[in-house]
C-alpha positions in Angstrom: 14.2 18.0 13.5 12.5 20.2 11.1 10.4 19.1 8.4 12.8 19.7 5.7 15.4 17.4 7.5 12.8 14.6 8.2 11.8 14.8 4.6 15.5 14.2 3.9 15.7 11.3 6.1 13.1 9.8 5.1 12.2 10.3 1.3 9.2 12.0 1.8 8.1 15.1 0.8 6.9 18.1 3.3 3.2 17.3 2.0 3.6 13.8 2.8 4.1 14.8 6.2 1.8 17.0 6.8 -0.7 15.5 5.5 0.6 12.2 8.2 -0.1 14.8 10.5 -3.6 15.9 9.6 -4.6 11.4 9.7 -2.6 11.1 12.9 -0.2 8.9 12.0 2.0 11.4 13.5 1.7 13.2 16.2 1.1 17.2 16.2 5.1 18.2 16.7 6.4 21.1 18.7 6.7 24.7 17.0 9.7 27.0 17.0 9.4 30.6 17.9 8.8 31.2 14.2 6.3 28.6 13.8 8.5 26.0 12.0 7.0 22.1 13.0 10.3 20.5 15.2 9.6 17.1 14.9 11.0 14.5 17.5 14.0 12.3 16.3 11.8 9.3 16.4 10.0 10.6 13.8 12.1 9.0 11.1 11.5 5.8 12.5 7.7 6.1 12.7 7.7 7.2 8.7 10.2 4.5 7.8 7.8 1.9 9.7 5.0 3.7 7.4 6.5 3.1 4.4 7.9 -0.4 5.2 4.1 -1.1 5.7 2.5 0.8 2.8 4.8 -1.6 0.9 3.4 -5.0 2.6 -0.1 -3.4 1.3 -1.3 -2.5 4.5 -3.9 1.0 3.6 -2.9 4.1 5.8 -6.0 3.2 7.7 -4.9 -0.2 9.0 -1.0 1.2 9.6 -2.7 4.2 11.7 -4.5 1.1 14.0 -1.2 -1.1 14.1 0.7 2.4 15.1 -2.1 3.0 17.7 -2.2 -0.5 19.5 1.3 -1.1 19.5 1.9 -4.3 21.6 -1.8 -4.3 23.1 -4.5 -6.6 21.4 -3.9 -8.5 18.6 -1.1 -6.4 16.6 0.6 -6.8 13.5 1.1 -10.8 13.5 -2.6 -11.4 13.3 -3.3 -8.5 11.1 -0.3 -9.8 8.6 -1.8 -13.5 8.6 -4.7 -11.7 7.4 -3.4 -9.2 4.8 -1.6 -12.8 3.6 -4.5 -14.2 3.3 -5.7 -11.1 1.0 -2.4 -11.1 -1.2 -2.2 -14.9 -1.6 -6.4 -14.5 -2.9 -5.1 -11.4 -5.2 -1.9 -13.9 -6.2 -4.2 -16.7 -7.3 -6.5 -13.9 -9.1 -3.7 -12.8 -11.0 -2.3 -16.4 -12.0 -5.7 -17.1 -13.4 -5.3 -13.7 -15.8 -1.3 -14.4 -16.5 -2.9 -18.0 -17.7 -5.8 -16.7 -20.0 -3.3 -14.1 -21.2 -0.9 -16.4 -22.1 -4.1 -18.7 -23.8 -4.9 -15.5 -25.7 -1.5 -15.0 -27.2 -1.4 -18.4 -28.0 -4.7 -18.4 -29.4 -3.7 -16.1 -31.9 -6.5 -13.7 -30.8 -6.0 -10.5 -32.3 -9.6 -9.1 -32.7 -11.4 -9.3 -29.7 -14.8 -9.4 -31.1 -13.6 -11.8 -33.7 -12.3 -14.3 -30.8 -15.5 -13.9 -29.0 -17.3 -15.9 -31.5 -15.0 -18.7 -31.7 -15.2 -21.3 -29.9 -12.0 -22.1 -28.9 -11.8 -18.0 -27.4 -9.7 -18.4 -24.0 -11.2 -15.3 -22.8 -14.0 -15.2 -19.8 -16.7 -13.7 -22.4 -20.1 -14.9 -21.2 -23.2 -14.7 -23.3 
């Protein structure tokens, strides 16, 4: 396949791909006679599993290690208990600002300085 047929399938642009190339989550593909890349069919599959990863948060750098041990090691179940791990600690992070939010509103805190001298401020201002 060529790269503006991958990109196709795929949704990514030509960039994207090369630039997968230059990190080596793909590997260097054939070249035509002219030069063109011809990428192998199982290409698609290896940018969809990309994607489908970038999307459970996992950084190109961890995707390129999961790509690289496949089925050796520890793989992708203990690295996913882990990158849990990280997303239910961002989750709880995050319920603790929904909550002061919610405080501020509440709190009819317009003026930030102004709340910050009240005592009954919701927001994490320490002196």
């Amino acid at each position: 396949m060529r790269t503006g047929e991958v990109a196709e399938a795929t949704g990514v642009n030509r960039e994207t791909l090369r630039y997968y190339e230059r990190v080596g989550l793909l590997a260097p593909p054939e070249r035509s006679l002219g030069g063109h890349r011809l990428y192998p069919p199982g290409t698609v599959t290896v940018i969809r599993v990309i994607k489908a990863a970038q999307r459970l948060g996992f950084a190109l750098d961890e995707i390129a290690e999961l790509l690289a041990i496949g089925s050796r090691r520890p793989g992708l179940r203990v690295r996913a208990e882990v990158k849990l791990g990280e997303v239910e600690a961002r989750i709880a992070d995050l319920e603790v600002v929904r909550d002061t939010l919610r405080a501020a509103i509440s709190a009819g805190c317009d003026d930030l300085l102004v709340c910050s001298h009240s005592p009954s401020c919701p927001l994490p201002i320490s002196s």
